[in-house]
C-alpha positions as CSV (number, residue, x, y, z in Angstrom):
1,X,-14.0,-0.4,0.5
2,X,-14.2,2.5,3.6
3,X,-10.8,3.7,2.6
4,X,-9.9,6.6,0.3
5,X,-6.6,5.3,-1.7
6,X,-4.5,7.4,-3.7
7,X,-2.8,5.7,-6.3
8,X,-0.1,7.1,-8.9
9,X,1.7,4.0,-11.3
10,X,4.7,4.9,-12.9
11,X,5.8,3.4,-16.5
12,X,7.1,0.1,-16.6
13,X,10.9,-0.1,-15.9
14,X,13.5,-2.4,-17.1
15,X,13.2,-5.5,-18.0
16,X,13.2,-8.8,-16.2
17,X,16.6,-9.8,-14.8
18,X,16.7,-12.4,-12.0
19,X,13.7,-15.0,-10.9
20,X,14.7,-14.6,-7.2
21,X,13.5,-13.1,-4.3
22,X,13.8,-9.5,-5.3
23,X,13.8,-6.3,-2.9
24,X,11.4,-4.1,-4.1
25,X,10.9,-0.8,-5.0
26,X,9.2,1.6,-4.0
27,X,6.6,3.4,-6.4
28,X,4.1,5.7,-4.3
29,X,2.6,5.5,-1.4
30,X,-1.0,6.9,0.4
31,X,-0.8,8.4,4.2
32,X,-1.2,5.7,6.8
33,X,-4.7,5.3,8.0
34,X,-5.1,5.5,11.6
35,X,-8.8,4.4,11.9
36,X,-8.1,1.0,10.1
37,X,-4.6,0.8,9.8
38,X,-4.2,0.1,6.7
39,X,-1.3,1.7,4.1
40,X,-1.9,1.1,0.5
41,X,0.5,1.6,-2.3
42,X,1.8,0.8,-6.0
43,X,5.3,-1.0,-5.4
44,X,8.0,-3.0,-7.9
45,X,9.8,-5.5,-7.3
46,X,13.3,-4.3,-8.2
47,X,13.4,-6.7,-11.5
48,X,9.9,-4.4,-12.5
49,X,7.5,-6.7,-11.5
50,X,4.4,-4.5,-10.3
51,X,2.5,-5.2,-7.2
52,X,-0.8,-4.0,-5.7
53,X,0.1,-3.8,-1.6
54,X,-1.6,-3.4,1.2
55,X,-0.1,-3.4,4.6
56,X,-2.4,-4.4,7.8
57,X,-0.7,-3.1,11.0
58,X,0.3,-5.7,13.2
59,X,-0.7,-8.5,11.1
60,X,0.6,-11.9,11.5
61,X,-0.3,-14.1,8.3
62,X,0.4,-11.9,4.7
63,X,-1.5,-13.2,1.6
64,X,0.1,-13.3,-2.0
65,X,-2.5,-13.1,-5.2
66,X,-1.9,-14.3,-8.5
67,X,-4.2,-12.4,-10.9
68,X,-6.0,-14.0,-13.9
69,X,-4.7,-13.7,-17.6
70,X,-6.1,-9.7,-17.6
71,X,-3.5,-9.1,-14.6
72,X,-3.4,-6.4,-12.1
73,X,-5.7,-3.6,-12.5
74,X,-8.9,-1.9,-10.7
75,X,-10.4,-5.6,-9.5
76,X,-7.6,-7.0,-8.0
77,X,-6.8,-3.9,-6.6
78,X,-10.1,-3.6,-4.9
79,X,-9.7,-7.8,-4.2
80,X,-6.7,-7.2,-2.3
81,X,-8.3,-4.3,-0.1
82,X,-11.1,-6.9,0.5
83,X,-8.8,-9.2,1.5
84,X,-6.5,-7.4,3.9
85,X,-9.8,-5.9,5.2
86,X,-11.4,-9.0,5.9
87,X,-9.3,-11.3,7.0
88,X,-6.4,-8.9,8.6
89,X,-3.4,-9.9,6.3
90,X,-0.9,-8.0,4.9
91,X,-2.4,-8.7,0.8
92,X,0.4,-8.0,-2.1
93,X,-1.1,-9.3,-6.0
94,X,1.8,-9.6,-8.2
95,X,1.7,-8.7,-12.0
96,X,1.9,-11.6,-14.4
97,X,3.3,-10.2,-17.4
98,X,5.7,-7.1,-16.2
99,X,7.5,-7.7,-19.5
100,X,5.0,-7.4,-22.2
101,X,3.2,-4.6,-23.4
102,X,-0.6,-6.2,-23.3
103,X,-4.0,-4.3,-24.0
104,X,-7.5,-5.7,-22.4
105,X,-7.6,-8.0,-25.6
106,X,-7.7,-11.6,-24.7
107,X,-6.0,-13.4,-27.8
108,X,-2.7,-11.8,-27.4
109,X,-2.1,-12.1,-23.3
110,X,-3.0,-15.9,-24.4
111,X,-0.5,-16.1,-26.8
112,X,1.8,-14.0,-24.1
113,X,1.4,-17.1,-21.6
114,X,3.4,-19.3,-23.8
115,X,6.5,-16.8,-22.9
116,X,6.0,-17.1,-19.8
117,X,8.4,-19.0,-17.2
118,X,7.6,-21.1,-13.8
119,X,10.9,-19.4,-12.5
120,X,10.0,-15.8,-13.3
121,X,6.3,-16.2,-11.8
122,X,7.4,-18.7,-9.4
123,X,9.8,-16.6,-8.0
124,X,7.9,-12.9,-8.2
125,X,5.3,-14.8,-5.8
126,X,8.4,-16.0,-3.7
127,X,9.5,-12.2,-3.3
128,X,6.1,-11.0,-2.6
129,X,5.5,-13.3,-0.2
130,X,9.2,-12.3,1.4
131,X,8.0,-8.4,1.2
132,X,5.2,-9.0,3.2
133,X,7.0,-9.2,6.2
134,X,5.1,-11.9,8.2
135,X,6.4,-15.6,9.3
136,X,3.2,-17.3,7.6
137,X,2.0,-16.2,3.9
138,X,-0.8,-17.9,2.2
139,X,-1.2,-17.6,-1.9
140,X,-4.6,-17.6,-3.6
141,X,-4.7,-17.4,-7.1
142,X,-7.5,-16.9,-9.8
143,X,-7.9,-19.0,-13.4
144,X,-4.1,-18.6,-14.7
145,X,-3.3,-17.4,-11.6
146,X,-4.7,-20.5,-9.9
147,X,-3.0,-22.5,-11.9
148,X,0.5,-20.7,-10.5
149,X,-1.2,-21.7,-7.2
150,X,-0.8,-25.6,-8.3
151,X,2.5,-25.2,-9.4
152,X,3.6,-23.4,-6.0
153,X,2.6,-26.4,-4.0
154,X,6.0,-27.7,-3.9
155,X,7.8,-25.2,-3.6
156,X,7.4,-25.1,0.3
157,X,7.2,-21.1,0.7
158,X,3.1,-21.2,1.2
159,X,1.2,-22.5,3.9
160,X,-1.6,-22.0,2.4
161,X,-2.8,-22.4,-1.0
162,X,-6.3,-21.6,-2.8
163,X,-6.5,-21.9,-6.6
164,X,-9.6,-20.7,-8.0
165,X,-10.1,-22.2,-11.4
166,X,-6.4,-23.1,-12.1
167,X,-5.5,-25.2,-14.8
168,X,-4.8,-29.0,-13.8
169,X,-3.5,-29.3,-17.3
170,X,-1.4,-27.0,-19.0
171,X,-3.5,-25.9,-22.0
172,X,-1.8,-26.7,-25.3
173,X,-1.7,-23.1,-26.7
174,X,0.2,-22.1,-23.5
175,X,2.5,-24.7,-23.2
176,X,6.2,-23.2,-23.5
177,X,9.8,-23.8,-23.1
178,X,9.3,-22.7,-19.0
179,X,6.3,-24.0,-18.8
180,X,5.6,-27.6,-16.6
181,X,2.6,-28.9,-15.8
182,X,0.4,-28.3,-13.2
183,X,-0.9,-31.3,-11.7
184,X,2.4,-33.3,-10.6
185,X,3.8,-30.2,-8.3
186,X,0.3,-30.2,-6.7
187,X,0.7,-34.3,-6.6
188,X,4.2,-33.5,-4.6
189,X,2.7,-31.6,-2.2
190,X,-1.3,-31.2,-1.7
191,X,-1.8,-31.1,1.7
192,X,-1.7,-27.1,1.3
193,X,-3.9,-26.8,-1.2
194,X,-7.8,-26.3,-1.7
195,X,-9.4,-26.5,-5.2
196,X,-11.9,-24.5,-5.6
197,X,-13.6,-25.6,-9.2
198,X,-16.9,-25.3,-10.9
199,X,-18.4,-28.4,-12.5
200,X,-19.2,-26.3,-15.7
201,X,-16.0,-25.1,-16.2
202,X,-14.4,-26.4,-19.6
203,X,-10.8,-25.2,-18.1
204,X,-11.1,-27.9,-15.8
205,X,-12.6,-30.9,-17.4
206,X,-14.3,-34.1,-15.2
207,X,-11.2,-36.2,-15.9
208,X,-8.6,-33.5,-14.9
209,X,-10.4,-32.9,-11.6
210,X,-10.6,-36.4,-10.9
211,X,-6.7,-36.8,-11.0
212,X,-6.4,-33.7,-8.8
213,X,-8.7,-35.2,-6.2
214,X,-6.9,-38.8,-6.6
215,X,-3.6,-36.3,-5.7
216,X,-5.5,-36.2,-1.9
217,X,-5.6,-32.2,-2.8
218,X,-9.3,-31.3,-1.0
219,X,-12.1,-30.0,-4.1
220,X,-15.2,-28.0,-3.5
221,X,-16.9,-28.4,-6.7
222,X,-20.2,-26.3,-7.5
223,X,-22.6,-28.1,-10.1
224,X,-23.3,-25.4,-11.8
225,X,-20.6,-22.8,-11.6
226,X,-18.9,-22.1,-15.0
227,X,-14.8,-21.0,-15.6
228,X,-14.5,-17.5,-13.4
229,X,-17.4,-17.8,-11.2
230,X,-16.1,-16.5,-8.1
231,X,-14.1,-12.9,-8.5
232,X,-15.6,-10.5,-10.7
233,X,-19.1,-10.2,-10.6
234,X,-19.1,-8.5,-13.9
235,X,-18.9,-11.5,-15.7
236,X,-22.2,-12.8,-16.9
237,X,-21.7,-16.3,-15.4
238,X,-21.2,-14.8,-12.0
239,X,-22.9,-16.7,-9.1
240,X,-23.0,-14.4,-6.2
241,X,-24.0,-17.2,-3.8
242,X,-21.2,-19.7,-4.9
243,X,-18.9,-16.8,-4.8
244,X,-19.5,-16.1,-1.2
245,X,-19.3,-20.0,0.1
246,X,-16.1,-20.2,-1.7
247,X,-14.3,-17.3,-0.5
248,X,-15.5,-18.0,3.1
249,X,-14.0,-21.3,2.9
250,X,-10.9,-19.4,1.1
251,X,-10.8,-16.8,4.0
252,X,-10.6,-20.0,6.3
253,X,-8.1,-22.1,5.2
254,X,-5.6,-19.0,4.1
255,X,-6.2,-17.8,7.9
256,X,-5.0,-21.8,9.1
257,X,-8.6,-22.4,10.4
């Protein structure tokens, strides 16, 4: 990424005590660097929500980044340098589950979604988007992150929104006492929001994408893009060219273009 980032996290603290826009507090921090301008650093909201922030010097527009179900850790840290390198916004990706105790295992942060609530996620993208400092933020958001992304649309803090993957339909095994569903908050709202989907993707079936597109929400579909395409290239059904037409597109509409 060009830069040389020193990164320290802390344990998690406390546990999660308002949904609102929360100061945040500060865990560590790398020396400013004068050749790009760029300050990276480890920060918590002060409810204990962890972030991933990177501030660009005199930006204008900040980006938020909701994480998929694996949550914060070396990818989206490297995303967000990407992004704040490449399209010269302020980036801050929020931790998903800062109250859970989660290993890389996949059945248990799907069972941990269920727990979840719209007003605790809602509202730590809210107070990211507040501790970026800038008059504009966008929000981009990847598989459970991109369905946050739908359910932000009405909420009126983003100007821009770009859900990679997101769930149009709650899936059954997450659906919880906090959780709503997707699609009518995008309905409300989806002039700020691009869709990016994959046409192989069995987290967004034909018939769910066709009532996001009936919603007037603009799609970019790829015909043969399965479910995570786009943001980690480790992943076997990677597609490095449809991953670098959709997050020029992405880089586009987050920067109002």
């Amino acid at each position: 990424m060009g830069t040389s980032v020193f990164r320290r996290i802390c344990d998690r603290c406390g546990q999660y005590r308002c949904c609102g826009r929360s100061p945040p507090r500060r865990l560590s921090r790398c020396p400013y660097n004068d050749w790009n301008k760029v300050t990276t650093m480890r920060e918590r909201l002060e409810n204990g929500t962890e972030l991933e922030v990177v501030r660009v010097a005199g930006s204008t527009r900040g980006l938020v980044v909701a994480p998929d179900i694996f949550g914060l850790r070396p990818l989206f840290d490297d995303l967000v340098q990407r992004f704040a390198d490449e399209w010269n916004m302020t980036t801050i990706a929020v931790e998903p589950f800062p109250t859970e105790s989660l290993t890389a295992d996949i059945e248990p942060r799907y069972e941990a979604v269920s727990r979840l609530t719209d007003d605790r996620v809602l509202g730590d993208l809210a107070a990211a988007a507040d501790l970026t400092g800038c008059d504009e933020v966008s929000l981009v958001g990847f598989c459970l992150g991109g369905m946050h992304c739908f359910k932000a649309a009405d909420q009126g803090r983003f100007d821009r929104i770009a859900s990679f993957y997101g769930m149009i339909r709650l899936p059954a095994a997450w659906n919880g006492p906090g959780q709503s569903e997707p699609l009518p908050h995008v309905a409300a709202s989806p002039d700020p929001v691009l869709a990016i989907i994959g046409d192989l993707d069995p987290y967004t079936p034909p018939d769910a994408v066709s009532d996001l597109e009936a919603t007037g929400t603009q799609v970019v579909r790829y015909s043969d893009a399965k479910h995570g395409f786009a943001h980690d290239s480790s992943r076997p059904d990677h597609r490095a060219d449809d991953a670098a037409d959709a997050f020029a597109r992405v880089g586009e509409w987050v920067r109002g273009r």
